[in-house]
N, C-alpha and C positions, 0 to 999 in steps of 0.2 A: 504181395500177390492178391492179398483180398481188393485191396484197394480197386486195381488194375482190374480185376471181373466186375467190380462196382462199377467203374468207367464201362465199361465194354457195355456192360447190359442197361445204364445210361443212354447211349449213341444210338443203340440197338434198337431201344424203346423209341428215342428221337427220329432213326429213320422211318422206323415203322409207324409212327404216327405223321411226320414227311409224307407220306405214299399214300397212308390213308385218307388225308385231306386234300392232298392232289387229286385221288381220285372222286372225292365227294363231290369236287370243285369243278373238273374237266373232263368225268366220263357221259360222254353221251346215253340217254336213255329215252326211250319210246313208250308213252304211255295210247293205248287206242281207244279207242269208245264206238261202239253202234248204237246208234239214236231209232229208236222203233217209232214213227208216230205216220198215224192215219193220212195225217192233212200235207203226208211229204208226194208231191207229183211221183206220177207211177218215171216217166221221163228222168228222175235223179233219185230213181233207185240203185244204190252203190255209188251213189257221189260223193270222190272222197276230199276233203279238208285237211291242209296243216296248216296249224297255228306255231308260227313263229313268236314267241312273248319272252318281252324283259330280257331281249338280246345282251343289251347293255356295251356294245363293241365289243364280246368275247369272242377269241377264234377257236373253231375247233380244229386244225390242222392249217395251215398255212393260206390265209385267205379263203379262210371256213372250208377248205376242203372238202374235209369230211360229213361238217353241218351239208352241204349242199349235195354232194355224194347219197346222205344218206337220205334226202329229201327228193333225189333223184330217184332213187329204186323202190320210192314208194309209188311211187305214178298220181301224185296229186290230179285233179282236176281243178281244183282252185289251192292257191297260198295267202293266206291271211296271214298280216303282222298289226299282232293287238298290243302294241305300244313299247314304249321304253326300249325302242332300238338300240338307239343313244345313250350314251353313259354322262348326262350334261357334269359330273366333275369333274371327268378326266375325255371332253369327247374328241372324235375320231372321225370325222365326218365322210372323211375318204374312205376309209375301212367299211362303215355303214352301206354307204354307196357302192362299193364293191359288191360286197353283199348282193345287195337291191338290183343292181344290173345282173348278176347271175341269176340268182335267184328267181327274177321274170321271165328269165330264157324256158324254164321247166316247165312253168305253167302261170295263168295271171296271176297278178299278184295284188290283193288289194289292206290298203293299208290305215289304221289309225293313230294319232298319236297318245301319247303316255304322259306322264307327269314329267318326265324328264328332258323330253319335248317341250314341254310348256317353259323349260328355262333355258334353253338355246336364246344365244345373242343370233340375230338375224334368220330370224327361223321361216318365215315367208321363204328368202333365199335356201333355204335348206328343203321346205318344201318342192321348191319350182326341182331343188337336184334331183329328188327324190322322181319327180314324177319324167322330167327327162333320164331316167335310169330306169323305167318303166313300168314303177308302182302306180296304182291307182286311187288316188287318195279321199277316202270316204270321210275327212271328216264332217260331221253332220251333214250325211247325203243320205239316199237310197238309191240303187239301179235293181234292175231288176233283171234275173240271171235265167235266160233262158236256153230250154232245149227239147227240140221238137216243136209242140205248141204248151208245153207247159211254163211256167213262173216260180222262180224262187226271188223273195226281195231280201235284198240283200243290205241292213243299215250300218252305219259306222257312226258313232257317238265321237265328239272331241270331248279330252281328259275335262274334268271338271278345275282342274289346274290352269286352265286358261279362263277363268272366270273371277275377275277380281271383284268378288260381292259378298254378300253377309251371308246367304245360302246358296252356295254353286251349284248345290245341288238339285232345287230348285229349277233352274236354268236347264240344266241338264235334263230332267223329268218333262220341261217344256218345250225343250228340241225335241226333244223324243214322240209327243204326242205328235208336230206339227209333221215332223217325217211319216209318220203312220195314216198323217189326214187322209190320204187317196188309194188305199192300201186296203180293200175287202177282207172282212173279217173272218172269212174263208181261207183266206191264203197263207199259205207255210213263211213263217218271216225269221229269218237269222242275224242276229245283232252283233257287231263287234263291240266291246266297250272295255274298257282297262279295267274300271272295277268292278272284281267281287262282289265288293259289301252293297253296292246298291240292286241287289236281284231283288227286294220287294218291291224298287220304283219294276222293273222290266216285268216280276209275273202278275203285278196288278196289271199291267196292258196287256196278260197274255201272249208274250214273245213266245216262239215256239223254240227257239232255242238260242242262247248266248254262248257267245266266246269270249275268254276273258284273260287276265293275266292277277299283272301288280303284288300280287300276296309272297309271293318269292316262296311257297308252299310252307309258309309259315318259321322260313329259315332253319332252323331244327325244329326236325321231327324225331317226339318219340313214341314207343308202340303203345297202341291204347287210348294215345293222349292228339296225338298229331301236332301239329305246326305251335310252337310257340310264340311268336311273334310276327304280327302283318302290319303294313303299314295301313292307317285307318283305321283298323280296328282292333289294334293294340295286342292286348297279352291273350294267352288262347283264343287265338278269332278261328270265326263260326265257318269261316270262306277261303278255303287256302288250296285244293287241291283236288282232283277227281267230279265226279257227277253229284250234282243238287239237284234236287226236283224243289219246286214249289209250286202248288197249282199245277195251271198248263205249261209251265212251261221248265224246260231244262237247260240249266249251264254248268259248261265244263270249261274249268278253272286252273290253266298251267301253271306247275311250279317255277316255271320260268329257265332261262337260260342261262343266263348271265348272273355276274354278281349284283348285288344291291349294291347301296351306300358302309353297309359292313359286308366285309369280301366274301367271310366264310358261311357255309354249308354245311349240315350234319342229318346223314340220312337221309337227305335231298339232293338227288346226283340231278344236273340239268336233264330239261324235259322237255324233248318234243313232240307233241299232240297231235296224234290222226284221228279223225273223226267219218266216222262213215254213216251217209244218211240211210235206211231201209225204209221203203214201204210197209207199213202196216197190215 
């Protein structure tokens, strides 16, 4: 008889940790932010942002259903995907694409690639699908997002993953400058870029605000401590989650959607980011 309750409260423990990592793994959650700053056009006050990040080909209901459901009832004005759609070790290209074609239908959709991007076999062809699915693809661009007669610029970095050199990073610090050449130092500028870790290169040039991904919110999180592991920057990194300030400028850093390259999640339920700009 003892035995038999030793089992039972065994399975019991099995399911219920079952449940609890399903749900760490595939409950959707909504993290928002309002950004207060002076230099935002009076014209895109309450212009709202989601950040789609480190999708990784996860569904939230059946051909993201619900991911798109719930991205619908927020009433975006613009959707940004800051990288690692794709899941390049098990990818999904169709699925992505699926995605990408709804998803534009709600509101534009403008998009960067991720590190996992950078290893796609035929990735040019994966870009042209992307953009016939009707993303807009920033990387290393700027447009400039207007309404009424005001300006918002709008930059997208490519992963530093697509840079085969001794300092990518480097490279990347150098795109960055040359996008900004025509760009009055007046003007409210919003960056997409995959990493975190490099917001000293972004608040030395004074970005007024970054959008970012990669860090997977540190994979587990615990209280006090936050994220223990990011890719980049290793064991307690600095950059995994919520709002940073440095200087002028401010980024806000998804814990991501999807799984990394290790599946699970602890205390990090997927996260989708709305971002609302305010006038000062």
């Amino acid at each position: 008889m003892l035995i038999k309750k030793k089992h039972s409260l065994i399975i019991l423990l099995f399911l219920l940790l079952t449940r609890f990592i399903y749900k760490e793994n595939s409950h959707l959650t909504r993290s928002s932010y309002q950004i207060k700053d002076s230099q935002i056009p009076l014209s895109f006050n309450h212009f709202k942002i989601i950040n789609v990040s480190d999708l990784h080909n996860k569904s939230f209901g059946k051909h993201n259903k619900h991911l798109l459901q719930t991205i619908e009832k927020l009433k975006p004005d613009i959707i940004v995907v800051t990288g690692d759609l794709i899941n390049a070790y098990k990818p999904n290209r169709e699925h992505a694409l699926t995605f990408i074609k709804q998803a534009s239908r709600i509101a534009p959709l403008y998009f960067i690639s991720g590190n996992h991007e950078a290893r796609l076999t035929n990735y040019d062809g994966f870009i042209q699908d992307l953009t016939n699915c009707g993303a807009i693809i920033l990387n290393n661009k700027q447009i400039s997002l207007k309404k009424n007669q005001d300006t918002v610029h709008l930059i997208g970095l490519t992963d530093p993953a697509f840079y085969f050199a001794e300092n990518p990073y480097s490279i990347l610090a150098y795109q960055l400058d040359y996008l900004l050449t025509n760009i009055e130092p007046t003007a409210y500028t919003l960056l997409l870029s995959h990493r975190p870790e490099l917001m000293p290169i972004y608040s030395k040039r004074a970005i007024n605000l970054v959008l970012s991904g990669h860090a997977h919110g540190g994979q587990f999180r615990l209280p006090f401590i936050g994220g223990i592991f990011a890719p980049n920057q290793g064991f307690f990194p600095k950059y995994t989650a919520g709002e940073y300030m440095e200087a002028n400028t401010t980024m806000i850093v998804s814990r991501g959607l999807g799984p990394s390259s290790f599946p699970l999640r602890f205390n990090n339920k997927p996260d989708l980011v709305e971002i609302i700009l305010n006038k000062k």
